[in-house]
N, C-alpha and C positions, 0 to 999 in steps of 0.2 A: 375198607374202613380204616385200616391202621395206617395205611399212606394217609387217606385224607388228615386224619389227625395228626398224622406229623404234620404236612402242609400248612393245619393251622397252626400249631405249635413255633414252629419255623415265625411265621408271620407275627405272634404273639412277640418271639423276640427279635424280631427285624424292630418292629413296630416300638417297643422298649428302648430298642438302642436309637432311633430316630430321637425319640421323645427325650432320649438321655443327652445328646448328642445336640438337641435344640435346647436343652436348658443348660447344657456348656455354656453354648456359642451367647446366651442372653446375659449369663453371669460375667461372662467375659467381656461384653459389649459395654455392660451397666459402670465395669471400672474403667473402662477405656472413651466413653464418655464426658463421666466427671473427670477423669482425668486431662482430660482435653483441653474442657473448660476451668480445671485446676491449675495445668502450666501457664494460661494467657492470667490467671488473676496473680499468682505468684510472682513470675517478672514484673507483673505491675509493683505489685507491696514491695517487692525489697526493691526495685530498681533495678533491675539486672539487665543484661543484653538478651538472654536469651534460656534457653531449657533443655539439658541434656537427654531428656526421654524421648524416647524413639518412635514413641506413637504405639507400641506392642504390649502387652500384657501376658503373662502368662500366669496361669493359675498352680498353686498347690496344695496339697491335701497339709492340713495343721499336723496331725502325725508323723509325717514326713521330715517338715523341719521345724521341730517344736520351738525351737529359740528364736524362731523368728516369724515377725507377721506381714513379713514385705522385705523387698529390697531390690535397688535398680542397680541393675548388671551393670559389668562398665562398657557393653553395649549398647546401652541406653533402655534396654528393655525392663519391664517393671515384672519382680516378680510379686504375686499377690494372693493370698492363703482365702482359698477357693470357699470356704466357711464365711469368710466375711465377703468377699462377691458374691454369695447368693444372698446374704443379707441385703446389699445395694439393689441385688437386682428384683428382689421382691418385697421393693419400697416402696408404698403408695399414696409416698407422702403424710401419713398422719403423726402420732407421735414416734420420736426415734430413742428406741430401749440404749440401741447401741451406739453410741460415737465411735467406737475405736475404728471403725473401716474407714470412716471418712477422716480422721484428725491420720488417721495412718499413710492414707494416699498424700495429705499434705507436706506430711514429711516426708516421703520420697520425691515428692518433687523440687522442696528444698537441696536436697541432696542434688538435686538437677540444674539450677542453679548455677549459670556462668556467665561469664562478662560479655560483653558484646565483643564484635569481630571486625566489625564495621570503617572504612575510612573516614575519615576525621575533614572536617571541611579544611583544616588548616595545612593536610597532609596535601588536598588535592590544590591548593594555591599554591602549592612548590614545585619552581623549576624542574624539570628532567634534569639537571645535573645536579640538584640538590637532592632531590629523589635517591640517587645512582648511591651518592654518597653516604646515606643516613643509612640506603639498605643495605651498604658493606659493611658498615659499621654493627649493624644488627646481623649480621652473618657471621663474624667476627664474636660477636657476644654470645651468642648460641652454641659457638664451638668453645668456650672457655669452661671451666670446672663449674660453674653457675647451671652452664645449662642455658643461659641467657635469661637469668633471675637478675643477675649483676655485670651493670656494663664493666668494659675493662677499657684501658687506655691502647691507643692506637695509631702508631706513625705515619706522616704520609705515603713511604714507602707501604705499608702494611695496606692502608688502605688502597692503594695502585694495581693490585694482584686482583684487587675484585672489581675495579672501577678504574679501568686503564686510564680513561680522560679525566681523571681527578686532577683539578689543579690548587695550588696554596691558598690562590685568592678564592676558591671557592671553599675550601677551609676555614677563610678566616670572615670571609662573608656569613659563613654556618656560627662562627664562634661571634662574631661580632652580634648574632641575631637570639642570642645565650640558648642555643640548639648541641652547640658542643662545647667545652670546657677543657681548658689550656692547662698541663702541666706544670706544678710549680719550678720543676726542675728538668735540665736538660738530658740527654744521654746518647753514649757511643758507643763502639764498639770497634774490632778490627776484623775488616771483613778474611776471613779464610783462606779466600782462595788466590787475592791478590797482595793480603797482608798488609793494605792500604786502613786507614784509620777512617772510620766515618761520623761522621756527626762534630759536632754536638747537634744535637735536633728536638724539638719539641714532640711531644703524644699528644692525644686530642681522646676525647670522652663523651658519648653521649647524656647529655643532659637529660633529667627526667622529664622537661617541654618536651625534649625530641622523641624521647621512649615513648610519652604517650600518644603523638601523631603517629609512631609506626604501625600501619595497619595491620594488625594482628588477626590470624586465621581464626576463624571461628572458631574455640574448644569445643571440644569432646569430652564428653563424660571420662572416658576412655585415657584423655590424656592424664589424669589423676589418680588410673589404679595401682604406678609403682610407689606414689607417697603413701597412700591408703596402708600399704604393708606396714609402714612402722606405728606401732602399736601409740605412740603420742599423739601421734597425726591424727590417728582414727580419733582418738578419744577427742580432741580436739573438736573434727569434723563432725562426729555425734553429739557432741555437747553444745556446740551452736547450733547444728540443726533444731536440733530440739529446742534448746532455745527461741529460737525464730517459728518454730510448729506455735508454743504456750503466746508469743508475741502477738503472731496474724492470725490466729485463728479465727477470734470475733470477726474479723473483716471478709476472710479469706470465708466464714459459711456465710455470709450474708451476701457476699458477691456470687456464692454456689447454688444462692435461691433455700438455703435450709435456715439459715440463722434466725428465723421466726417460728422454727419447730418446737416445740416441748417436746422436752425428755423424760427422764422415769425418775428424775433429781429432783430433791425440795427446793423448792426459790426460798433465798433470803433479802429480804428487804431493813437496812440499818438495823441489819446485826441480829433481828430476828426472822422468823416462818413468816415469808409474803400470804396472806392467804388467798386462797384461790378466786377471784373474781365471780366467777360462776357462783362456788360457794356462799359467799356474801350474799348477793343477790338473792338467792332462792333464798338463803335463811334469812332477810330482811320481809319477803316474802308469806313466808310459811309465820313468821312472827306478827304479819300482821291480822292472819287469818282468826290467830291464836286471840288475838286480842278482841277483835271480832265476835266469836264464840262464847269468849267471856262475860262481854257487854250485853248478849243477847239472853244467854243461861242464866246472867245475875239480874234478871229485870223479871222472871219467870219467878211467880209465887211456888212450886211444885220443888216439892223437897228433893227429888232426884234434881232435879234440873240446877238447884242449887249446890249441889255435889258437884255435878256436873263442870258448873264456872267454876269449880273449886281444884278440879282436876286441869281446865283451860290454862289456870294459871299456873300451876305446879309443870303442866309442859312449857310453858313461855320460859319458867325462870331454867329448868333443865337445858332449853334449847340455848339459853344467854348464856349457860356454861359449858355449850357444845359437849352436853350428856345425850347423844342420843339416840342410845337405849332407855334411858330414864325417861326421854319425850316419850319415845314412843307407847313405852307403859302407860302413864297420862292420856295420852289420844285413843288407845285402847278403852278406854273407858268411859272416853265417847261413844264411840262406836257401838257401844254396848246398852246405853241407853235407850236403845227401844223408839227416838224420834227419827223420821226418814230424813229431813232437812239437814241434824246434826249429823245423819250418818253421813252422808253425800260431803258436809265439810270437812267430816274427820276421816272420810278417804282421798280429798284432794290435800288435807295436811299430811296425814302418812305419804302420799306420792309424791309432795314435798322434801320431804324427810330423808326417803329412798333415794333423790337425787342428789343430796347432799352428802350420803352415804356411799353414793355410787365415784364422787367426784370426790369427795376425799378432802380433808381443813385445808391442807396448804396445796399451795399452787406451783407449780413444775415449771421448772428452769427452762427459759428456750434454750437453744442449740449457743446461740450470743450468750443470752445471760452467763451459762455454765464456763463458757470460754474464758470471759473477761473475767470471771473469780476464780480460774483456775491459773492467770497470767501474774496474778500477787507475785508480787518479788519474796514475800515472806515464804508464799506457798514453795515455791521453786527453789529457793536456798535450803529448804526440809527436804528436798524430792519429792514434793505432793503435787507437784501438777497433774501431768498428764502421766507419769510415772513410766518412762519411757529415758532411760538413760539417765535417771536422777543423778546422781554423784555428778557425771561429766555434762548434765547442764546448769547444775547449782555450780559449776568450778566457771562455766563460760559467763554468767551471769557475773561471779565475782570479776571477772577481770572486766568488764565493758562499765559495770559499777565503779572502780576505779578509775576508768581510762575517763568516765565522765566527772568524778569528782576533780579531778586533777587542770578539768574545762572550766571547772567554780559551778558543774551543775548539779543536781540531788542525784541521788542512788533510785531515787523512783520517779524521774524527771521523764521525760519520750527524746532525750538526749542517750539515753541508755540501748532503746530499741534500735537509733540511726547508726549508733556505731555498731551494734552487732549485724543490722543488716550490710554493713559499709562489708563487714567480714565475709558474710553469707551470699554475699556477691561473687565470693571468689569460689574455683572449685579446690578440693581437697588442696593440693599445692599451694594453692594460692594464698590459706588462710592465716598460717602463720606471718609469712612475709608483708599480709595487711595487720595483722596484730601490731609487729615492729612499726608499719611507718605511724602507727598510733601513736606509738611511745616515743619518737623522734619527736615529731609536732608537737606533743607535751613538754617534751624536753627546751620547745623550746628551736627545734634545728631542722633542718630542709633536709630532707630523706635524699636527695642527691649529694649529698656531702657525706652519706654513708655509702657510698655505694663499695662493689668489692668486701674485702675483709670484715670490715669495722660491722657493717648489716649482716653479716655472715655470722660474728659473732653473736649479734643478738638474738636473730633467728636459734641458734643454740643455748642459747641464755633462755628462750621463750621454753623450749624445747624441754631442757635438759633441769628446770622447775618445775613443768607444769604438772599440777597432780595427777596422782597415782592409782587412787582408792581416795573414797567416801570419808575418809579422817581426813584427810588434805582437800577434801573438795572449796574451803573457804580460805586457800594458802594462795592465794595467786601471787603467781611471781612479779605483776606487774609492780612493785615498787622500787624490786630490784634490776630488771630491766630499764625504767626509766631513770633510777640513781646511775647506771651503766652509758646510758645516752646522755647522761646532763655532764658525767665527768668527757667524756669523746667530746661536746659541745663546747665547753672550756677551755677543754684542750687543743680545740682547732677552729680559734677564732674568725 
């Protein structure tokens, strides 16, 4: 007998771990789902090329790592606090107490977010020698202290080592097509080993047309984890994020299929309590019944009976001041009269009543509703939106708020959302150096006229202002950065 009972015992937790084991794997499923259908609506909203997540999820216990409720590796894999996957996963559609799991997947797929990789029809119309050529030239830019952020200038001799059948005329065929850009000035040297003097010779530069035709590898999430380290950067990266989370989210649950859910939020409708629909109705309802009773009690010579309409009406006016506890007092005393007719109405007015009670004055925010009042620019410059990084996304708001007044547009225009998505297009790395050619084009000047040093600096000008903590979150450097590009624009007509 003690075997057999171990045997069952045994099976008792086999049978446990199965069942524990199948509500993983369903938790796990439920985020990698909507996540699925969350990367294809995301690229859509901002415009992006593509979505750093890797299709994987991993769960973890909120204990574990209490600071945080998500985050995508820079292997692309999402991690996601197992509390709020079993919430997705035992969603059955009706109303949602909880937004945070889903406004949370949104934001990491933000954070996923990066440009397209794709070649460019203008790249595939170019010659094989003009090909050879642009790709030395971007070989050449990758290896300079940029990284190949910023083209550098380069001789024909330089470019000959990568592109042996390079010729001048194809050089100047490039420059004549404003693909590359000509030195204002000459330069020599003496060669070393023969002690012969060489040049004077021109350098040649890829132009920004040309930079954007070169087919660029499809990024990586991955390529963005050594910017991430500098603590500006991050702040940066998370305060747009999140910015762009408060922006699409209306769109982003309504393309997810929830943005017609009600939540456990009051709706407001100009300024005040929407009330609930339902509510209305029945008490439009129950008020008529009220009225009803009355007409028929006050027509009734019988002295109770006239009490009666006397109490009909004292609940009609309770019910017109949404008292009701006070109605129901009143319809009690119908009920108590003694007639089976009035009783039978004064328990389909209590049933009335009940549902009014059950459903509550005001009426609950859809998943939409709650989004779009939570995207107020007021709300966001307080940190009240989604409260998710407040300080570092009331600092990204300010700057795109600038960068659009500076357009001649408003600070609450959908000028404000295109540039921050222009931003949230790029991944980590990238987002500073779109900030800059912001402020160029404000300035006024062709972000290829910065290339090298002069954008190098501004990139640290961006950097080396942007706030620090919640007392600077409304300091944006953008005015000094753009007074920085307009004098460079002056100065190099």
């Amino acid at each position: 007998m003690a075997a057999l009972h171990g045997d069952r015992a045994t099976d008792d937790r086999l049978s446990d771990m199965a069942f524990s084991l199948s509500e993983e794997s369903r938790s796990n499923a439920a985020v990698v789902d909507f996540a699925a259908k969350g990367a294809q609506a995301v690229t859509g909203l901002l415009g992006a090329g593509h979505n750093g997540w890797n299709g994987k999820v991993d769960l973890f216990n909120a204990e574990d790592k209490p600071a945080i409720a998500a985050a995508l590796d820079w292997d692309g894999t999402m991690e996601f606090q197992r509390e709020m996957a079993q919430t997705m996963r035992d969603d059955k559609g009706g109303r949602i107490d909880d937004p945070n799991p889903y406004v949370t997947a949104l934001h990491e797929l933000i954070h996923g977010a990066l440009p397209s990789g794709r070649e460019s029809a203008e790249w595939k119309a170019l010659a094989p020698e003009d090909k050879a050529v642009l790709s030395a030239f971007n070989d050449m830019d990758k290896a300079n202290p940029s990284g190949g952020a910023n083209p550098t200038l380069h001789s024909l001799a330089d470019v000959s080592k990568r592109s042996p059948k390079v010729t001048q005329d194809t050089i100047d065929s490039l420059a004549a097509r404003g693909l590359l850009g000509k030195s204002n000035s000459t330069s020599s040297y003496t060669d070393p080993k023969t002690g012969e003097q060489v040049g004077p010779y021109h350098s040649w530069m890829m132009t920004g047309k040309a930079r954007d035709m070169i087919p660029a590898p499809a990024q990586t999430h991955a390529m963005h984890s050594k910017a991430y380290q500098d603590p500006t950067v991050a702040s940066v990266e998370e305060g747009f994020t999140e910015l762009g989370t408060a922006h699409h989210a209306p769109e982003f649950f309504a393309k997810m299929g929830i943005g017609d859910r009600e939540t456990q939020i009051t709706a407001f409708e100009g300024g005040h309590v929407k009330v609930s629909p339902v509510y209305a109705s029945v008490k439009a309802a129950v008020f008529s019944k009220l009225a009803d009773q009355e007409r028929v009690l006050s027509a009734d010579p019988r002295g109770p009976h006239k009490q009666a309409a006397q109490a009909a009406r004292a609940a009609a006016q309770a019910l017109n001041d949404d008292d009701l506890p006070g109605a129901e007092d009143e319809v009690a005393k119908l009920r108590h009269l003694g007639d089976p007719d009035v009783y039978q109405a004064a328990k389909s007015i209590q049933a009335g009543l009940d549902k009014m009670e059950a459903t509550g004055f005001a009426a609950k925010a859809t998943m939409t509703e709650y989004a779009k009042r939570l995207r107020d620019p007021e709300r966001i410059a307080k940190g009240d939106a989604w409260r998710h990084y407040a300080w570092q996304t009331a600092a990204a708001q300010s700057w795109v708020q600038d960068a659009a007044k500076a357009e001649g547009k408003g600070a609450k225009s959908p000028r404000v959302r295109e540039l921050a998505d222009e931003i949230n297009r790029e991944g980590v790395g990238g987002k500073v150096p779109a900030m800059a050619r912001q402020v160029i084009r404000a300035a006024g000047g062709n972000p290829d006229d910065f290339q090298g040093a002069p954008f190098l600096a501004l990139e640290n000008r961006i950097r080396e202002q942007w706030p620090q903590g919640p007392a600077e979150a409304q300091a944006s450097p953008w005015a000094s950065a753009l007074a920085a590009a307009q004098d460079y624009v002056r100065s190099h007509p």
